[in-house]
Structures are given as C-alpha cells and as structure tokens.
C-alpha positions as CSV (number, residue, x, y, z in Angstrom):
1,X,83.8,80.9,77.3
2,X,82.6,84.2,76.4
3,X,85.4,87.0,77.0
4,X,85.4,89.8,79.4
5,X,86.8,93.2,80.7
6,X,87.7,96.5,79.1
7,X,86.6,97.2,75.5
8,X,88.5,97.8,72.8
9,X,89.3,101.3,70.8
10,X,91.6,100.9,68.4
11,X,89.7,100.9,64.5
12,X,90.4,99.4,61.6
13,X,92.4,96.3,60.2
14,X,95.6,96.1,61.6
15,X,96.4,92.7,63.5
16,X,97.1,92.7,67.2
17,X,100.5,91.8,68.4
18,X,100.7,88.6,69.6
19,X,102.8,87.6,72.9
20,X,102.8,83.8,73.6
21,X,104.0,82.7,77.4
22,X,105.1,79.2,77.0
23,X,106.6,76.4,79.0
24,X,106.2,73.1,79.5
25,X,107.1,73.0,83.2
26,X,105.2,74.4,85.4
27,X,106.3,76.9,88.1
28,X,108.4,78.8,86.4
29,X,106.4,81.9,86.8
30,X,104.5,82.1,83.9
31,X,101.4,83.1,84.5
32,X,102.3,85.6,86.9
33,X,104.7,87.0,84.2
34,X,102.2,87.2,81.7
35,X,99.5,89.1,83.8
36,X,102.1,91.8,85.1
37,X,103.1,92.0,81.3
38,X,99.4,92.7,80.2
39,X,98.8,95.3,83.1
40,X,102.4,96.7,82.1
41,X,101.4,97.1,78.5
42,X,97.8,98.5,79.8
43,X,99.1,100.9,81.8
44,X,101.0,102.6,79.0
45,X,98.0,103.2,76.8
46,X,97.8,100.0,74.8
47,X,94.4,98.2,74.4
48,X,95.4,94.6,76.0
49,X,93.2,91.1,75.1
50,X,94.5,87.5,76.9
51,X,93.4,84.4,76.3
52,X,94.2,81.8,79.0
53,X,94.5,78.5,77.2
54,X,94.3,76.3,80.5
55,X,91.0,75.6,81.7
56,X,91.5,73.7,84.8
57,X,94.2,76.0,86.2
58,X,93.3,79.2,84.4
59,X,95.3,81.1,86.8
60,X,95.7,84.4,84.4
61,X,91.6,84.2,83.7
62,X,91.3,84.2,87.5
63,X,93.4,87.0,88.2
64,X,92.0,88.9,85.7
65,X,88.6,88.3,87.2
66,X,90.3,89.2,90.6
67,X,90.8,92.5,89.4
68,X,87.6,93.3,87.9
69,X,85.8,91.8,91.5
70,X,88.3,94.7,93.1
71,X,87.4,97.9,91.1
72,X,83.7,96.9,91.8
73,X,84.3,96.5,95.9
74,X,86.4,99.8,95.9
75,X,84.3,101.4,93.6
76,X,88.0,102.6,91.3
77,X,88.8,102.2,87.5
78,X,92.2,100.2,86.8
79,X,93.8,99.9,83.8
80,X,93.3,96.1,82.4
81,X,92.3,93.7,79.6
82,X,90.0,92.0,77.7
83,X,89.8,88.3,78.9
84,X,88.5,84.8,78.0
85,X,89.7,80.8,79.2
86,X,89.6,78.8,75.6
87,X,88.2,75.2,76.8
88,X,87.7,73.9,73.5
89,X,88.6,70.7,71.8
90,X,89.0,72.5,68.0
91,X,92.0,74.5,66.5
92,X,90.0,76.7,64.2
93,X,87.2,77.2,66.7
94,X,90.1,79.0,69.4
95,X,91.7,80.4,65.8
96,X,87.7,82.2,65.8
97,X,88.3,83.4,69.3
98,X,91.4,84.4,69.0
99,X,90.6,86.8,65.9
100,X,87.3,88.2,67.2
101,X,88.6,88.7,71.2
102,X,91.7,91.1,69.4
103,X,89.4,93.0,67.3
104,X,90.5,96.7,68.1
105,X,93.4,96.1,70.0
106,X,96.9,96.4,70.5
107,X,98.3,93.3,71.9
108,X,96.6,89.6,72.4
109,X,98.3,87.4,75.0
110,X,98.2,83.7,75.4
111,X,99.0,81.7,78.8
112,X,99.6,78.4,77.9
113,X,99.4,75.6,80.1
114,X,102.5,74.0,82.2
115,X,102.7,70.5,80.0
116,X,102.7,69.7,76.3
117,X,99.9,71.0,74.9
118,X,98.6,71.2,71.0
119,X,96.9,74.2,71.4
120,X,100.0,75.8,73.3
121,X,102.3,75.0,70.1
122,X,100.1,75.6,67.6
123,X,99.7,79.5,69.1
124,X,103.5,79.4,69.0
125,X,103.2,79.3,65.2
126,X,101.4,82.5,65.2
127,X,103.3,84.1,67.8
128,X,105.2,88.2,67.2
129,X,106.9,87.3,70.5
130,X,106.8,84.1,72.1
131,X,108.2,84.5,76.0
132,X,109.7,81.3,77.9
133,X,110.4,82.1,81.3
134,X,112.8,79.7,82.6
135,X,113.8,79.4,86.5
136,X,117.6,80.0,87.3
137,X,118.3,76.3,87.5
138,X,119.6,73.3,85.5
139,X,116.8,71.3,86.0
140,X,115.0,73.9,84.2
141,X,117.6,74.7,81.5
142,X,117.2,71.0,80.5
143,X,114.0,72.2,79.0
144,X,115.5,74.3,76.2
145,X,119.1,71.9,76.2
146,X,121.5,69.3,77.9
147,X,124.6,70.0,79.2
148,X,128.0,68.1,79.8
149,X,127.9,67.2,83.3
150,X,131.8,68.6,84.2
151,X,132.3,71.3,81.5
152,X,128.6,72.3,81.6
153,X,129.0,72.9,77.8
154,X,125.9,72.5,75.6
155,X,125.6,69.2,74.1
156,X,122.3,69.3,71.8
157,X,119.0,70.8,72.0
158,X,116.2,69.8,74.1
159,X,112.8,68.5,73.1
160,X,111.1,71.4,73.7
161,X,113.7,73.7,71.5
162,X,113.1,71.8,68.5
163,X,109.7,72.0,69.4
164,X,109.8,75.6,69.6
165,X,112.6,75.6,66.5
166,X,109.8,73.8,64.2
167,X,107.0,76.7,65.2
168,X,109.9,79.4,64.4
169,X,110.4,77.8,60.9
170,X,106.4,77.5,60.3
171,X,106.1,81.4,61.6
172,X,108.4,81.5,58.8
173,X,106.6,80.6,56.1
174,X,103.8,82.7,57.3
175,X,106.0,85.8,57.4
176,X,107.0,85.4,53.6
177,X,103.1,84.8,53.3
178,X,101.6,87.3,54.9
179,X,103.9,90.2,55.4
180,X,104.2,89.4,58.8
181,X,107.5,90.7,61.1
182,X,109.9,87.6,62.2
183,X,108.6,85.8,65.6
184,X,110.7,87.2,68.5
185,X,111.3,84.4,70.8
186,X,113.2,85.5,74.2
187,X,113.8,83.3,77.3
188,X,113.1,85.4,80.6
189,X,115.0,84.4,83.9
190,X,112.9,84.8,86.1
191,X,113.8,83.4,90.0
192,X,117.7,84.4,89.5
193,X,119.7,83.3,92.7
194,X,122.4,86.0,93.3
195,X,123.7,83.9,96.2
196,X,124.9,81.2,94.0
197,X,127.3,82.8,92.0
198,X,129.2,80.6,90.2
199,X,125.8,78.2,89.6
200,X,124.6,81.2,87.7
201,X,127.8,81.7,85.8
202,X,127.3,78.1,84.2
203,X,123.8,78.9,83.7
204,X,124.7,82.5,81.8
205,X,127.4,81.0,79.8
206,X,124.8,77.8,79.1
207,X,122.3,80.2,78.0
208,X,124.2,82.5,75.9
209,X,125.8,79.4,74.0
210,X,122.0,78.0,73.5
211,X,120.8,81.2,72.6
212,X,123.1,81.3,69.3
213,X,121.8,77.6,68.3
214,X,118.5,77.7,68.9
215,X,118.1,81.6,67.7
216,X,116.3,83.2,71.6
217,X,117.2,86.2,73.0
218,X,117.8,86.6,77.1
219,X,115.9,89.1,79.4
220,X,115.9,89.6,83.1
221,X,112.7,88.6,84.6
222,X,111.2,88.5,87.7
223,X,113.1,87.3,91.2
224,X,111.2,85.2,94.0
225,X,108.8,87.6,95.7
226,X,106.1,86.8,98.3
227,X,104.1,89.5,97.1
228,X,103.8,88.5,93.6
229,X,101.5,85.8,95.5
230,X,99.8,87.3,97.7
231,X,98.1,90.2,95.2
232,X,96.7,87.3,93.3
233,X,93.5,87.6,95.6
234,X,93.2,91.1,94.5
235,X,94.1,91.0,91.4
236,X,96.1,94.2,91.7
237,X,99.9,94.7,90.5
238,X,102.9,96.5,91.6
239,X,102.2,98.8,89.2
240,X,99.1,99.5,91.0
241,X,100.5,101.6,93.5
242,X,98.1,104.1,95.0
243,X,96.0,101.2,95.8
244,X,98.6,98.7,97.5
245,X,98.9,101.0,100.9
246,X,103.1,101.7,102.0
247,X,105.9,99.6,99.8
248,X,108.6,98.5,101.5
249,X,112.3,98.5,99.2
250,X,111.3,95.0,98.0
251,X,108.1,95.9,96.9
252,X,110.1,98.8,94.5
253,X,113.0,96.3,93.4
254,X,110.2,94.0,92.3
255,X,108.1,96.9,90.5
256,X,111.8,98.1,88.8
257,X,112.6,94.5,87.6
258,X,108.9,94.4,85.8
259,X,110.0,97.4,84.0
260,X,113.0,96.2,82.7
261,X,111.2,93.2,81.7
262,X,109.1,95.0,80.1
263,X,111.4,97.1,78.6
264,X,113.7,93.6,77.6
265,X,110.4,92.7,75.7
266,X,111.2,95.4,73.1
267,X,107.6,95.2,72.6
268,X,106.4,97.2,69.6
269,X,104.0,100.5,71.3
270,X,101.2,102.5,69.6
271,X,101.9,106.0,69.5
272,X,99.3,106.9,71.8
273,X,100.9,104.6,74.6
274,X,104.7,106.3,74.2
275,X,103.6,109.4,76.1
276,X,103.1,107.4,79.2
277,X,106.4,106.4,80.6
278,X,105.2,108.3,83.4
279,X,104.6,104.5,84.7
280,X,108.4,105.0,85.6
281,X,108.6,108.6,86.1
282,X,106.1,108.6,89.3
283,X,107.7,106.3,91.5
C-alpha cells in the first residue's frame, strides 16, 4: 500500500534511524506504544516514517489515518508521520518500501504484528533500537525467560530471546559491514501494578537478572489508562493538548510517563529537534 502523511525534509544520504516494536503476544501495548513514540519524536522536530507490518489488524496505520481524518474535520495542523501497512508476501519487496518511505527522514518505525512473524524478525535484524514492551506479569515475562517456580530465579532463556539474540548477532555482522552503530534492544514495562508490590519485586529482580544474559536494557513504559483507548478514534495524543479540552491528574501522569519513555529510549535527535523540549516545558 502506497504510504501517506507528512513529507519528508531532511536531504541527502544519511540512513533513517530505525525503531522496531516487537512482541509476539499480543496486548502488551504495542502499538499504542509505538504511535505515542512517533508523535513524541514528531513533536520534537524529527521527520517520523512508520510502517505497520500487520495488515489485518493495522492498528498503528489506523490511528495514523485517525489523525489525518481529525486535522481535516477541525481544519488544524498536527505534528505526525509518514505512513504505509506492508501487505506483501516478499522480503526484498518491503526491504524497497522500507528504503524509499525513509527517504528524507529521521526515524522509520515498524509495528510488528502480535505472533511469530518472518517479516517481524527479519526487521529485527536491521533494527538501531528494537523496543519489546512487556506487561508487568509472569505470564508475559515467559516470553523473554522461565523462571524457578519458588525462587523465581531465571532458569534459561525463552524462545523468543534467542530469537531476538540471533537478530542481535546478525545486526552484528552488519555493523562491522556497514559502519552501522550496535542495535539497542530495551524491554519497556508498560502496565506496571504498583499494588502488587512484592509480584513486581520478583518481576524487577527477574528482569534485571535476564537483562545481563540476554544483553536488553529496562525502561518505564506506559501504565493502564482508559484514555490511551479512547483517543484512538481521534487519532490524537496526550501530547496533543490544546486539542484534548481539560486533563484531569491522570491524563498528566500518563503524558509525564510518555516522556520518560521517551526519554528511556535514549533515542539519537537531529539538531534541529533538540531546541524543542518545550514539549515538557509547557505543561
């Protein structure tokens, strides 16, 4: 499918940075994650492409589309990206895409499908940071690794580790190859349960343990929030603020965690986008 939304500016050669959301399971937030993550980067001056890589759910190509359907009915400009849904059968054919939808910009994202996917692993391979949001659970930490069931101690790596352990080691290669900086791979909690305590002790100290063996880093993500869900329709973001009307304290907690997120990400910036932290400053 042909993309869509804001043109690019940036000239010349240099290769767009490339952030991969990837999980096999779905409802761990990812799509939502990567959307806010695109506006985020948008709003601070960086010239954002996405490339949703499920076409029956497309969730991320539907949102984007949201938003564009909103600045036409209000008749208002938004900061947002350049979008497509890759529903192709052929590696090299969404390799194409992939090069010609980044042309003259900053960052290219990928939303990959919830479930095993070829397409989702082999964009892992080309991946600067590859983002795995993870709920604040076991059943979702037995994605990445198993644990013992009374010590809660890591006992081996998961399936989808050594999945993502093997892309890692192919993005290796590539970085000897082409000059290319390491890939950055960071698990993002997202849905983090401060009411069960000591559940999310055994999580944190499950994590951190995993995190040395399989070679991620942690951020803080994004907590359960109603209104993540219902701006979908709209395609707006909490970052949208003069158009979502009053925000109640959640609304703002939920605005401050995407920040740090963000900010987790350590995402490399273009000059031009470093003077606006003014994203944070007008709150």
């Amino acid at each position: 499918m042909l993309p869509v939304g804001k043109p690019g500016k940036r000239n010349g050669p240099v290769t767009a940075h490339r952030i991969v959301f990837a999980n096999e399971k779905g409802g761990t937030g990812k799509s939502t994650t990567a959307v806010h993550v695109a506006i985020a980067l948008a709003y601070q001056g960086a010239n954002v492409a996405c490339i949703d890589l499920d076409p029956r759910q497309r969730t991320l190509y539907r949102y984007l589309e949201n938003r564009m359907e909103t600045e036409r009915k209000r008749e208002i400009s938004l900061p947002g990206a350049r979008f497509a849904v890759y529903d192709g059968d052929d590696v090299n054919e969404l390799d194409d895409m992939a090069e010609q939808i980044a042309q003259g910009y900053d960052f290219l994202v990928f939303d990959t499908p919830g479930r095993d996917d070829a397409f989702a692993r082999h964009v892992a391979t080309t991946a600067d940071t590859l983002v795995t949001p993870l709920n604040d659970s076991f059943v979702d930490f037995d994605l990445l690794g198993q644990v013992e069931s009374e010590t809660f101690k890591v006992k081996k790596l998961s399936f989808y580790a050594e999945v993502m352990w093997e892309a890692r080691k192919k993005r290796g290669l590539k970085t000897i190859a082409e000059g290319r900086r390491d890939l950055d791979w960071v698990v993002v909690r997202n849905r983090v349960q401060h009411v069960e305590a000591r559940n999310m002790r055994r999580i944190d100290g499950a994590l951190q343990e995993l995190s040395k063996r399989a070679g991620f880093r942690i951020a803080a993500g994004l907590s359960e929030r109603v209104i993540f869900r219902e701006l979908f329709p709209s395609g707006l973001t909490l970052l949208d603020k003069g158009h979502l009307g009053d925000l109640g304290t959640s609304h703002l907690v939920a605005r401050q965690e995407l920040r740090g997120l963000v900010a987790g990400l350590k995402l490399p910036m273009p000059s031009r986008g470093q003077t606006e932290l003014a994203l944070a400053a007008a709150t």
